[in-house]
Structure formats: C-alpha cells, structure tokens
MIVOTI-664860 format. One record per atom (N, C-alpha, C): atom name; residue number from 0; x, y, z; residue in three letters. Coordinates in steps of 0.02 Angstrom, whole numbers. Layout:
N
R  zalum  finu       u       v       w  dopa
R     CA   NUM       X       Y       Z   ALA
...
END
This chain:
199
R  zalum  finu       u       v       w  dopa
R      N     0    3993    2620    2596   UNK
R     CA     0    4003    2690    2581   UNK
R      C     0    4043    2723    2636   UNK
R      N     1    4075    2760    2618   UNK
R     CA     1    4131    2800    2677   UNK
R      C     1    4104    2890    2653   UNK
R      N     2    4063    2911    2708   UNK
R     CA     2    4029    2972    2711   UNK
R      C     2    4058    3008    2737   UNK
R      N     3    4111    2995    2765   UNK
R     CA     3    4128    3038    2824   UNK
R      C     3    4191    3107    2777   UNK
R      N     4    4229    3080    2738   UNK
R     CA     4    4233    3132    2711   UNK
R      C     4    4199    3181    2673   UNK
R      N     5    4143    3146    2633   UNK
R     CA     5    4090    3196    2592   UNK
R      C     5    4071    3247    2644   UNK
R      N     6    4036    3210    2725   UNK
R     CA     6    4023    3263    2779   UNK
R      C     6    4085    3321    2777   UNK
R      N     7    4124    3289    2797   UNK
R     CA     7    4167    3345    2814   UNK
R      C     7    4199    3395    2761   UNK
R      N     8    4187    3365    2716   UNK
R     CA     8    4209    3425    2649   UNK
R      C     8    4153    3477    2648   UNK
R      N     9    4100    3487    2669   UNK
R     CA     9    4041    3536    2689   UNK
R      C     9    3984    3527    2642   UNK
R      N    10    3993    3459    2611   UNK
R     CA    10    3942    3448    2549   UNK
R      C    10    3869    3472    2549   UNK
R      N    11    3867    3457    2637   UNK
R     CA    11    3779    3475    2644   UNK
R      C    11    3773    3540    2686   UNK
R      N    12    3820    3570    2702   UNK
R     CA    12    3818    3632    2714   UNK
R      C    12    3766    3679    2716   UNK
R      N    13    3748    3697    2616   UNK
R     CA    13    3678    3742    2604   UNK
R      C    13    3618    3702    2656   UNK
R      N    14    3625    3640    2609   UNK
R     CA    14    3569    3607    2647   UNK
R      C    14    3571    3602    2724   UNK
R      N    15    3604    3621    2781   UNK
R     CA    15    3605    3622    2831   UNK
R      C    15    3562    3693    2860   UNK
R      N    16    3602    3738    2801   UNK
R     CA    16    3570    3815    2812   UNK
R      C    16    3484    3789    2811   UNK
R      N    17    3476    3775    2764   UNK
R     CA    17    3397    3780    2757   UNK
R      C    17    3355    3761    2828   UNK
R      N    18    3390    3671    2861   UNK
R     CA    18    3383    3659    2916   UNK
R      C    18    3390    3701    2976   UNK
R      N    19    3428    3725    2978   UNK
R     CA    19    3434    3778    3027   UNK
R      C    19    3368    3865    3038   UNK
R      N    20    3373    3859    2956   UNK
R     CA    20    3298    3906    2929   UNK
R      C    20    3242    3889    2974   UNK
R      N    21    3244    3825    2978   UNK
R     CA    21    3164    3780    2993   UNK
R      C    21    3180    3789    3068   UNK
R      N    22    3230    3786    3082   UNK
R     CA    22    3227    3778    3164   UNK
R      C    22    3236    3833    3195   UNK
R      N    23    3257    3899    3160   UNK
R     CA    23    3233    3955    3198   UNK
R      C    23    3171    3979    3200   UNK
R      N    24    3134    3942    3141   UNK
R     CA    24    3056    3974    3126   UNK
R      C    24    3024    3939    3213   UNK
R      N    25    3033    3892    3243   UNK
R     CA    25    3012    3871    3293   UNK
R      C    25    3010    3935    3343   UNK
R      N    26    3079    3927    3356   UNK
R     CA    26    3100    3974    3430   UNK
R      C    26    3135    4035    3422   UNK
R      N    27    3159    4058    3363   UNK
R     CA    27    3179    4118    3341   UNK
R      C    27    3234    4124    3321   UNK
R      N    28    3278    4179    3273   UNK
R     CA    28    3352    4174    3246   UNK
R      C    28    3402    4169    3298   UNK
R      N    29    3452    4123    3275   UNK
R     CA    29    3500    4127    3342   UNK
R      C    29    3474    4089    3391   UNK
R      N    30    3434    4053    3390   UNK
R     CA    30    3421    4030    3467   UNK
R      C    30    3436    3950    3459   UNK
R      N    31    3489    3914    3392   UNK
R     CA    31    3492    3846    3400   UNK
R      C    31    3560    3841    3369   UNK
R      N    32    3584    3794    3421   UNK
R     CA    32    3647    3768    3425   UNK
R      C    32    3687    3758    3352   UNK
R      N    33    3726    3768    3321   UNK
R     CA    33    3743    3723    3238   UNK
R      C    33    3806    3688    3263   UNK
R      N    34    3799    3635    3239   UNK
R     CA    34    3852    3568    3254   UNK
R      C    34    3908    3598    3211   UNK
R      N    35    3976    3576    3221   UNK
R     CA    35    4021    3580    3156   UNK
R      C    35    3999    3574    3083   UNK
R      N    36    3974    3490    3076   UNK
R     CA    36    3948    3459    3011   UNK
R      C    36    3867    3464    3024   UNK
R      N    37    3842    3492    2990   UNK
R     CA    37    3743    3471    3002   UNK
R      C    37    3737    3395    2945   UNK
R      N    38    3695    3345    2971   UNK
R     CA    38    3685    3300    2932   UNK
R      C    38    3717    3271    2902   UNK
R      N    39    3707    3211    2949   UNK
R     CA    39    3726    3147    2937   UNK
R      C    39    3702    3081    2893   UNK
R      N    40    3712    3061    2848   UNK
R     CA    40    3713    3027    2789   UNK
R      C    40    3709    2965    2850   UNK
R      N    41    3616    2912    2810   UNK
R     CA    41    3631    2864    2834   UNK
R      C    41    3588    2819    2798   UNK
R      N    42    3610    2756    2756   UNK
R     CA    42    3576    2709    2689   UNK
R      C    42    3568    2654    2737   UNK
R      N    43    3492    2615    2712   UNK
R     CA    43    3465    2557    2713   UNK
R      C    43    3455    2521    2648   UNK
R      N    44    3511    2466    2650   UNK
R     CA    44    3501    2435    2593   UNK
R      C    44    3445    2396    2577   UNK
R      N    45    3420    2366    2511   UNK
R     CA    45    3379    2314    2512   UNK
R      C    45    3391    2247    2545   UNK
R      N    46    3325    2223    2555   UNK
R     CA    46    3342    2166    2612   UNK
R      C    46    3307    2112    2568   UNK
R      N    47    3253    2112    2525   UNK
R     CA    47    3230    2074    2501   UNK
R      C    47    3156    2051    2539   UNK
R      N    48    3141    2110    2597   UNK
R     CA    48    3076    2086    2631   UNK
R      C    48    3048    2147    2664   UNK
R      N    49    2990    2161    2686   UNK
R     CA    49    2974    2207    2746   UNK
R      C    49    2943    2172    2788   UNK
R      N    50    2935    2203    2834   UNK
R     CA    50    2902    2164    2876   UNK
R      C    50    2887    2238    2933   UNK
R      N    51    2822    2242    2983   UNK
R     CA    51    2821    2307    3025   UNK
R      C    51    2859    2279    3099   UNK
R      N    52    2904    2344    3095   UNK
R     CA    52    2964    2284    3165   UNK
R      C    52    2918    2286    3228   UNK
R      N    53    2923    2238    3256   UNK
R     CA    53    2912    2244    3352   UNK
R      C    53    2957    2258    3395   UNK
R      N    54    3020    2276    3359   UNK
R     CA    54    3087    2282    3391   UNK
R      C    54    3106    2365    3394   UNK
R      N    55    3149    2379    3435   UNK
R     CA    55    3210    2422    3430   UNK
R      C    55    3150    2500    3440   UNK
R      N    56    3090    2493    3463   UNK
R     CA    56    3068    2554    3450   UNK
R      C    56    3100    2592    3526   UNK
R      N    57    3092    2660    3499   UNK
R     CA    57    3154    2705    3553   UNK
R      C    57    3132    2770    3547   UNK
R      N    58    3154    2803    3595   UNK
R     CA    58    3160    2863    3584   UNK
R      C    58    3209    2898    3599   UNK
R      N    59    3248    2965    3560   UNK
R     CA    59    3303    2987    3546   UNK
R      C    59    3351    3011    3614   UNK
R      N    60    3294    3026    3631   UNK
R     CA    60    3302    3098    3703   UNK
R      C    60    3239    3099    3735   UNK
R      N    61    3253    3091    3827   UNK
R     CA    61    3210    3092    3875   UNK
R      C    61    3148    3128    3884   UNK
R      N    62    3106    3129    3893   UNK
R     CA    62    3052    3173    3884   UNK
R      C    62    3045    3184    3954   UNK
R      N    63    3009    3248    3979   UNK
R     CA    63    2982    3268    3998   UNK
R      C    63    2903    3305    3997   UNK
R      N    64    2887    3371    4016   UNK
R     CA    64    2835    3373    3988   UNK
R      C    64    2830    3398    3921   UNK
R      N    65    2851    3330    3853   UNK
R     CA    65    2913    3344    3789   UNK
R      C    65    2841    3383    3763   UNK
R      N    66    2750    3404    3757   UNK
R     CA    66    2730    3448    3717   UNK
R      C    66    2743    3508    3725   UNK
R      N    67    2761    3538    3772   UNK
R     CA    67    2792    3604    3778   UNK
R      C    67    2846    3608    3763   UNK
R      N    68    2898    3579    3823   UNK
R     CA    68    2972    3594    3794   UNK
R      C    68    3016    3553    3738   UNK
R      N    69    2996    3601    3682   UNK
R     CA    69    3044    3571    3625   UNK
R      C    69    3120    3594    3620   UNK
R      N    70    3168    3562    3674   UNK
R     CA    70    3229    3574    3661   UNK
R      C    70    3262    3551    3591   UNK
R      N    71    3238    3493    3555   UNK
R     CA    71    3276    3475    3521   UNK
R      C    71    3228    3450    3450   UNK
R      N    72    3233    3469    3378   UNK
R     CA    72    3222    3438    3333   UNK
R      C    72    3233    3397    3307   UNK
R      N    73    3227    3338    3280   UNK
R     CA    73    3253    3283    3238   UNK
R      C    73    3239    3284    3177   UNK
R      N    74    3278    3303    3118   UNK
R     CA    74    3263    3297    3051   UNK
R      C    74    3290    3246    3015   UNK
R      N    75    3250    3241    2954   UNK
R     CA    75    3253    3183    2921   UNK
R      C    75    3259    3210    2824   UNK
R      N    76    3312    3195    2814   UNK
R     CA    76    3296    3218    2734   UNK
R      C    76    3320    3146    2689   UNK
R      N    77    3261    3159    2644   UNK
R     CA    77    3259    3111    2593   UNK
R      C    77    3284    3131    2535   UNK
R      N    78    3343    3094    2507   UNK
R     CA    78    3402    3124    2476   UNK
R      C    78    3387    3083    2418   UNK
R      N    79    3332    3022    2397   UNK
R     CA    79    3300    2974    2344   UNK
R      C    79    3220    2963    2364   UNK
R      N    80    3195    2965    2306   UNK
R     CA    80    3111    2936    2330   UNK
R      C    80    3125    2890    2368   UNK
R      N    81    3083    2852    2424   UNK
R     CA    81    3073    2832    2473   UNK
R      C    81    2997    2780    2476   UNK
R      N    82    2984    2755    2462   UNK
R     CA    82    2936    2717    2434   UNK
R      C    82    2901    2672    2493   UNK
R      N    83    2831    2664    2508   UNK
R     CA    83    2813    2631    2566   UNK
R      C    83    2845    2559    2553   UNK
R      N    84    2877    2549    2627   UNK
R     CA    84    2906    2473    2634   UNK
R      C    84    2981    2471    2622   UNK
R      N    85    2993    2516    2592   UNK
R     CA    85    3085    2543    2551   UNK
R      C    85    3124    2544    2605   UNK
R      N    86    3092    2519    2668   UNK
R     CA    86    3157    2554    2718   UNK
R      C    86    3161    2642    2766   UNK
R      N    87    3099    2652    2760   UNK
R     CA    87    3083    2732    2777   UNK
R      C    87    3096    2715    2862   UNK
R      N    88    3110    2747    2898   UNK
R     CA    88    3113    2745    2978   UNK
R      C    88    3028    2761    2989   UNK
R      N    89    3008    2698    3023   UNK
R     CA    89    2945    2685    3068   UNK
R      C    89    2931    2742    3143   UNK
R      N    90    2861    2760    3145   UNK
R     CA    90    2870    2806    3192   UNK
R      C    90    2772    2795    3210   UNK
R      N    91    2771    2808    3268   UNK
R     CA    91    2706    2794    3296   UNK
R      C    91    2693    2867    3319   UNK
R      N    92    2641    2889    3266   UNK
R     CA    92    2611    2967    3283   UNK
R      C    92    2559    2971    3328   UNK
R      N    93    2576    3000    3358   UNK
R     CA    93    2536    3030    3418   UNK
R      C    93    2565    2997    3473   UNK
R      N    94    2615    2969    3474   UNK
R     CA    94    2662    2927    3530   UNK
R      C    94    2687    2988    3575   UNK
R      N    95    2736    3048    3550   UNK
R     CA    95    2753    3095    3578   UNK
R      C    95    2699    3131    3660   UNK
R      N    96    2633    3144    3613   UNK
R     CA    96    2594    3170    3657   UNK
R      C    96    2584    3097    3740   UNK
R      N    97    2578    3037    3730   UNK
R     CA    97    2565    2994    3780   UNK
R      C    97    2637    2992    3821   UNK
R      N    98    2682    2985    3786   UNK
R     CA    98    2735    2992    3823   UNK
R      C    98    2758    3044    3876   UNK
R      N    99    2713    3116    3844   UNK
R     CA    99    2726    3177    3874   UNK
R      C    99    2700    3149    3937   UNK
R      N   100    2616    3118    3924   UNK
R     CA   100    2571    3125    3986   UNK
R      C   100    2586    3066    4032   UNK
R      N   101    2639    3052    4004   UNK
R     CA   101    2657    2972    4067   UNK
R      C   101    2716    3019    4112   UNK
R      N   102    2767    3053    4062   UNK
R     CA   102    2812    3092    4101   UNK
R      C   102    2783    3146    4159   UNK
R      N   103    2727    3188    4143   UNK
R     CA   103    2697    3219    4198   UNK
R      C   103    2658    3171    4247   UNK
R      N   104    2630    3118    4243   UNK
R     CA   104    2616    3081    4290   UNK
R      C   104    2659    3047    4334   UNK
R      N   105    2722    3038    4294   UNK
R     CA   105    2745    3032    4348   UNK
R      C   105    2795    3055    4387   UNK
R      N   106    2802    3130    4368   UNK
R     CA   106    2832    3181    4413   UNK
R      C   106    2909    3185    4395   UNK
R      N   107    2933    3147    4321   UNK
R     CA   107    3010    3140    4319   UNK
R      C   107    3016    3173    4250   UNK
R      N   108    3078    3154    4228   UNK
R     CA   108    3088    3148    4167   UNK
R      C   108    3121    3079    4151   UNK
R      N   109    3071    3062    4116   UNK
R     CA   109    3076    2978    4086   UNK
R      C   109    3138    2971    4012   UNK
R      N   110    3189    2908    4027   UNK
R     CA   110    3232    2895    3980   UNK
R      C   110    3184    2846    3945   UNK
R      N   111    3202    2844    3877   UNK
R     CA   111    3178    2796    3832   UNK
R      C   111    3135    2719    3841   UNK
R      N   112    3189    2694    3884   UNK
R     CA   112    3180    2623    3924   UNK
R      C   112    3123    2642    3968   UNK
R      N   113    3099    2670    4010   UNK
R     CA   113    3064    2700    4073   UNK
R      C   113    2995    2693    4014   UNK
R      N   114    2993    2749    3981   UNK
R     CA   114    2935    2745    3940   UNK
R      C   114    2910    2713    3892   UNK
R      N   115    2942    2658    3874   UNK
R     CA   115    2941    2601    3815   UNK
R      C   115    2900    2547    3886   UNK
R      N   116    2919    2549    3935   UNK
R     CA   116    2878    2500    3979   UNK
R      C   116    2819    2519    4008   UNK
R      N   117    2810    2579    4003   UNK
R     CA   117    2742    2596    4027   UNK
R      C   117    2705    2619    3981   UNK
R      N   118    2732    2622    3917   UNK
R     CA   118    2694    2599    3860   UNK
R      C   118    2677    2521    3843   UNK
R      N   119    2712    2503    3858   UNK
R     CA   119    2714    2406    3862   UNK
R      C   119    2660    2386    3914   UNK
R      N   120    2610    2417    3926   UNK
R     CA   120    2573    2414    3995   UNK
R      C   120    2487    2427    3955   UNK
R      N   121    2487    2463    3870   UNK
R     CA   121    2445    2478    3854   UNK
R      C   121    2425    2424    3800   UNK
R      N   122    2382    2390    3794   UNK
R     CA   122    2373    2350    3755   UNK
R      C   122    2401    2376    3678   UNK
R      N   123    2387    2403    3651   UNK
R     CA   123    2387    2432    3581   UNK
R      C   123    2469    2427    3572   UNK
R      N   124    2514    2432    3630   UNK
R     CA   124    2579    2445    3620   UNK
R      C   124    2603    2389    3641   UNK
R      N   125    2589    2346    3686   UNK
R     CA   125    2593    2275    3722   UNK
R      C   125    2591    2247    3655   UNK
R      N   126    2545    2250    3602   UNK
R     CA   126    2550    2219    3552   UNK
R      C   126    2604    2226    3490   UNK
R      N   127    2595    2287    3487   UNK
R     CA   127    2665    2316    3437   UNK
R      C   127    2737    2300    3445   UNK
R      N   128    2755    2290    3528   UNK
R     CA   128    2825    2263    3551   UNK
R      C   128    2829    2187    3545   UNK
R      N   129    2770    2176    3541   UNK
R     CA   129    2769    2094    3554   UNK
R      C   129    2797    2060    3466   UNK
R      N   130    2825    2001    3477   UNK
R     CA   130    2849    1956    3415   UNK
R      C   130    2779    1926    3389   UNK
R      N   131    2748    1906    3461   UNK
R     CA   131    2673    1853    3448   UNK
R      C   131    2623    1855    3388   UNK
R      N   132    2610    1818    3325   UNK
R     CA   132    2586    1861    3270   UNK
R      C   132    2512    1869    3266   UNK
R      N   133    2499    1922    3252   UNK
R     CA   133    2406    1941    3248   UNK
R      C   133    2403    1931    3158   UNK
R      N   134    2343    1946    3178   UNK
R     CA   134    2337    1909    3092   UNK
R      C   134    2363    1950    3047   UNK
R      N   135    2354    2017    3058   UNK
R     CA   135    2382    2063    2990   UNK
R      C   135    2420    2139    3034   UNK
R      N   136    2503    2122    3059   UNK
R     CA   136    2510    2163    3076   UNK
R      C   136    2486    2255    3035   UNK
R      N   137    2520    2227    2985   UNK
R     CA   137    2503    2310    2953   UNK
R      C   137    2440    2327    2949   UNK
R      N   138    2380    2313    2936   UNK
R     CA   138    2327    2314    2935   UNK
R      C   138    2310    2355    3004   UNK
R      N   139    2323    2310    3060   UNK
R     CA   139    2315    2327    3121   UNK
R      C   139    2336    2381    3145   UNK
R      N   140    2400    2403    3152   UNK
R     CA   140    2430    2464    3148   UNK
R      C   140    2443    2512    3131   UNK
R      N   141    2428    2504    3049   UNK
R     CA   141    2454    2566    3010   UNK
R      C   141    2374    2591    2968   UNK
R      N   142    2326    2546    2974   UNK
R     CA   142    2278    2547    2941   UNK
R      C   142    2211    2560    2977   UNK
R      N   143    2188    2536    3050   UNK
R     CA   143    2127    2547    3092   UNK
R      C   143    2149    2596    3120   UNK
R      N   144    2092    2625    3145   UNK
R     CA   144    2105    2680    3190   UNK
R      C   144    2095    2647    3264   UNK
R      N   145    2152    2684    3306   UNK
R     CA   145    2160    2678    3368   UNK
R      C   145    2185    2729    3425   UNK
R      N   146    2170    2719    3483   UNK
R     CA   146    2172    2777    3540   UNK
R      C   146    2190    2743    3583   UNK
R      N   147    2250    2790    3618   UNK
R     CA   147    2277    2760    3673   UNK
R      C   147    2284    2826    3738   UNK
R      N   148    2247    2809    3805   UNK
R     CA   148    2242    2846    3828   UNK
R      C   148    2198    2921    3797   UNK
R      N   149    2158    2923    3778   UNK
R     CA   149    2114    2993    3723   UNK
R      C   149    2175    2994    3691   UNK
R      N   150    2214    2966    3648   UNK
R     CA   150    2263    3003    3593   UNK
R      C   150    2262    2951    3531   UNK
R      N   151    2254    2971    3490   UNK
R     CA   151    2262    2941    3416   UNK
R      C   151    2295    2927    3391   UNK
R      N   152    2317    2856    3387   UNK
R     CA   152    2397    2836    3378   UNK
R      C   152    2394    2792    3303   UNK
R      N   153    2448    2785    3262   UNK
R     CA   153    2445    2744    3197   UNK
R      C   153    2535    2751    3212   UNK
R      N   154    2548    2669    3173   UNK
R     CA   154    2625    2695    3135   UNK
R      C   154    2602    2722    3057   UNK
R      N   155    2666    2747    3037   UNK
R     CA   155    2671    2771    2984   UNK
R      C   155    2756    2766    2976   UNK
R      N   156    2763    2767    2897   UNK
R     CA   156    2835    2777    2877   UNK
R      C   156    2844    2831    2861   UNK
R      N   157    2931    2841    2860   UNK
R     CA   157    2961    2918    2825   UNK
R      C   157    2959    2921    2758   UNK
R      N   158    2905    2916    2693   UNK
R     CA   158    2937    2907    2635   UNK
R      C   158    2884    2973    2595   UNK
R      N   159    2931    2970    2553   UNK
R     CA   159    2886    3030    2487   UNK
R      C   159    2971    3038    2455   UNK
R      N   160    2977    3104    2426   UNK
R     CA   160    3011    3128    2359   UNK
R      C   160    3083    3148    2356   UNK
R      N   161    3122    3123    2345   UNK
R     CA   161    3177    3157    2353   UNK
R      C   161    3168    3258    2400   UNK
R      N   162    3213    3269    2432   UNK
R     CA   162    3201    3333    2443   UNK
R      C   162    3157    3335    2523   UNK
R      N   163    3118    3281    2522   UNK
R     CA   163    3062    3285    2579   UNK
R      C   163    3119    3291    2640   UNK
R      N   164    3083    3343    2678   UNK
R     CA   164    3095    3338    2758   UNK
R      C   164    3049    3330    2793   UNK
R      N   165    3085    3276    2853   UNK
R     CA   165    3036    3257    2885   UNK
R      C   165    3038    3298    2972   UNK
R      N   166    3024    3329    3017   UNK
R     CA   166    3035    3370    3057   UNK
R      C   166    2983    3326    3126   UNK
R      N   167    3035    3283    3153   UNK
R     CA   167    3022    3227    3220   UNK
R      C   167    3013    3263    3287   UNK
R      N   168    2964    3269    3334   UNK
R     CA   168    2971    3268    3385   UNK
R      C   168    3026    3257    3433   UNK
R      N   169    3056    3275    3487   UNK
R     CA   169    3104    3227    3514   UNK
R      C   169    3091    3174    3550   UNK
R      N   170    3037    3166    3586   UNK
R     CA   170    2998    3089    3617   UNK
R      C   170    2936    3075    3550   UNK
R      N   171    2958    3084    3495   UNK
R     CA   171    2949    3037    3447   UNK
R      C   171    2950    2956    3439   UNK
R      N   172    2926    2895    3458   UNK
R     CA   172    2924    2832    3470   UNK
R      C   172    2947    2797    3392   UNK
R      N   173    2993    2797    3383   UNK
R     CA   173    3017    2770    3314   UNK
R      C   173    3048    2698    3310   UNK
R      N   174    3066    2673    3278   UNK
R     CA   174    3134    2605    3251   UNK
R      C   174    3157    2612    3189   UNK
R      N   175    3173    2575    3170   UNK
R     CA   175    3212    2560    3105   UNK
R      C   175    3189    2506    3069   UNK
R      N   176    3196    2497    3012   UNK
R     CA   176    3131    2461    2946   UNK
R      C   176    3194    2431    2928   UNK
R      N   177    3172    2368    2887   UNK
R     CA   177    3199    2336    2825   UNK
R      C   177    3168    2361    2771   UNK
R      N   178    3220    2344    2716   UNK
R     CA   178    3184    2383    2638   UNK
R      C   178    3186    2338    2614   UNK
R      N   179    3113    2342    2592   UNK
R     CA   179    3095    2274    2557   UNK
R      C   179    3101    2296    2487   UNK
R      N   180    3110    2357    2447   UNK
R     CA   180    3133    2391    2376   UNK
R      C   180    3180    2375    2357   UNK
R      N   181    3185    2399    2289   UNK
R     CA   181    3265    2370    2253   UNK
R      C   181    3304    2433    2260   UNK
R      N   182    3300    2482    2300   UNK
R     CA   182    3347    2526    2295   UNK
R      C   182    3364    2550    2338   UNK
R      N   183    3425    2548    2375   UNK
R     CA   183    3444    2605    2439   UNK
R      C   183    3405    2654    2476   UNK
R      N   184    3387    2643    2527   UNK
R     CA   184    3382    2720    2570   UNK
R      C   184    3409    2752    2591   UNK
R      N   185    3420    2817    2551   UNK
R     CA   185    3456    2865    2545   UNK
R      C   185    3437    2932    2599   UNK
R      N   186    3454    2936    2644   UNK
R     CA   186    3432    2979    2692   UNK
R      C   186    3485    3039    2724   UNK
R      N   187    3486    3089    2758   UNK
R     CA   187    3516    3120    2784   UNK
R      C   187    3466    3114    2859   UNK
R      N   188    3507    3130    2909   UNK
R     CA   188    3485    3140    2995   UNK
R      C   188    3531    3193    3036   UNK
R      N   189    3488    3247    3083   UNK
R     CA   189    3529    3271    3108   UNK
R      C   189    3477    3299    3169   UNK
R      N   190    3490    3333    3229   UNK
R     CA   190    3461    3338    3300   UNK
R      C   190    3472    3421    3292   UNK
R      N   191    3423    3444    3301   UNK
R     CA   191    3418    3530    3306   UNK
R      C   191    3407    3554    3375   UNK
R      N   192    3464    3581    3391   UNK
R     CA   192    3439    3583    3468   UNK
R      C   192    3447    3631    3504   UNK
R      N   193    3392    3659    3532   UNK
R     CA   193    3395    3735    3553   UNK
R      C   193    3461    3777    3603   UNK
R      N   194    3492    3807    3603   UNK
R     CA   194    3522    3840    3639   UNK
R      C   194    3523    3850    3717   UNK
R      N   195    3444    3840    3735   UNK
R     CA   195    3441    3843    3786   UNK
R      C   195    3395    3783    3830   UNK
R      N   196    3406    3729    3769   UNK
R     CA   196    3401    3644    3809   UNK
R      C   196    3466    3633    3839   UNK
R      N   197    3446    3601    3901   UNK
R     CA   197    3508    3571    3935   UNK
R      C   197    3519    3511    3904   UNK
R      N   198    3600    3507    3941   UNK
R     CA   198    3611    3459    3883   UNK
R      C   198    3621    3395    3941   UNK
END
C-alpha cells in the first residue's frame, strides 16, 4: 500500500480534529502541537500464526516522572474490527506507572533501553523478554493476575470495533504482534504532544 499520498491529500484530517478534541480535553484548548498530516496509516498483514512476542517491547519516549508529566499522547485508531490475536499492538498495563517509579529512583530521565533493563531485573518481566518457553505463555500473562513492585500489571491487545481509539501513555511498555486472522490490521497512529513538552 502507498499511504503517503492518501495522508497528504488530508483524508484523515476530520478525524485528526476529533484527536486533537481528545487531547485538549487533557490540558486545555490550544495547548497541543498539530503536525502538518495527523495520522499515520499503519497495516499488519496476516501471518498465519500468533504467538505473545518476547521481543521488540519499547517505549516511545523517555520517561521521567511520566505519571504526572504527560507531554505527549499516543493514539491508536482502529480503522477495521480488530479481533484478539489479529495483530492488535501488545502493551503491558500498568507498565507506565513502574517505569515512572524506576525513573524517580533513579534521579534521571530514563530512555527506553535504560528501563527495559531494569525491568529485565523483575522476574515477571525477566520472563516476558525472555524466548525460554513456560508452559502457557498467554495464560501466564494475559490471564493471572500479577504485581510488580505494588502495581498490577497484565498484557493486553489493541482490538475492538472499527472507530475504537485507543489513547497510550507515553512510557507505555508496548511491541508489535503477528496476526494470526485472515484479515489486515488496519490501524491509524499518531503522538499528541503538548506545547509545552520539550522536545
């Protein structure tokens, strides 16, 4: 697919407005940056498998102490139903908040890499990065309940209804899925970012 003209012809435009709606309701009118193009068009084809990755998990932008300062939004719009296993972008909730409390401990502001290793230090996450197989990843992860550091952590996927937005943290702990569905993931992505985050 070649998106880059649909972007730039202003296709998603309205739909940018709306995004932009959501992100002043945060911090107030006027107070967030608008890119030229809002939202970026981005498909996961079928792969013929899922599987829950141990790989590639990241985060977008450095955190600091990221529960207070929300410089930046990450949205997610689902432009086709989205179906568990389809390929939805993987994300470990309640990751944001541990990350915050590793960044105040340790007096910086932590890049991605920095905090993926001192998450790699907690068993629960030592396991999730790891290839090594436990008996039922998904089960384990997406299904028991677990706490890391007092915080309540699960993965979960991006999926539900055409139309859905999904509204990400910025030290959000995410990767990227295979789609194990017969149909495209059809997504839009774009970074909402306050006016008065440094950049």
């Amino acid at each position: 697919f070649q998106f880059r003209p649909l972007v730039d012809s202003g296709a998603f435009d309205e739909l940018a407005l709306g995004l932009m709606a959501l992100a002043e309701a945060f911090h107030g009118e006027g107070m967030w940056e608008r890119p030229r193009h809002l939202c970026l068009p981005l498909v996961t084809f079928p792969s013929g498998h899922w599987e829950l990755p141990h790989s590639v998990w990241h985060l977008d932008f450095p955190v600091s102490n990221a529960e207070e300062m929300l410089g930046t939004i990450r949205t997610f719009v689902l432009l086709e139903p989205v179906e568990p296993k389809g390929g939805g972008t993987c994300y470990v909730a309640g990751a944001h908040r541990v990350a915050a409390a590793l960044a105040r401990e340790a007096g910086e502001v932590l890049r991605s890499r920095k905090v993926k290793q001192k998450l790699g230090r907690e068993p629960w996450f030592a396991q999730l990065f790891s290839e090594k197989a436990i008996a039922d990843r998904e089960q384990h992860f997406m299904h028991e309940a677990a706490s890391v550091r007092g915080v309540d952590v699960q993965v979960r996927e991006t999926v539900g209804g055409a139309g859905d937005v999904y509204l990400m943290h910025p030290a959000m702990l995410h990767t990227v899925a295979t789609n194990g569905r017969d149909n495209p993931r059809m997504m839009l992505v774009e970074s909402l970012r306050s006016r008065s985050a440094k950049q």
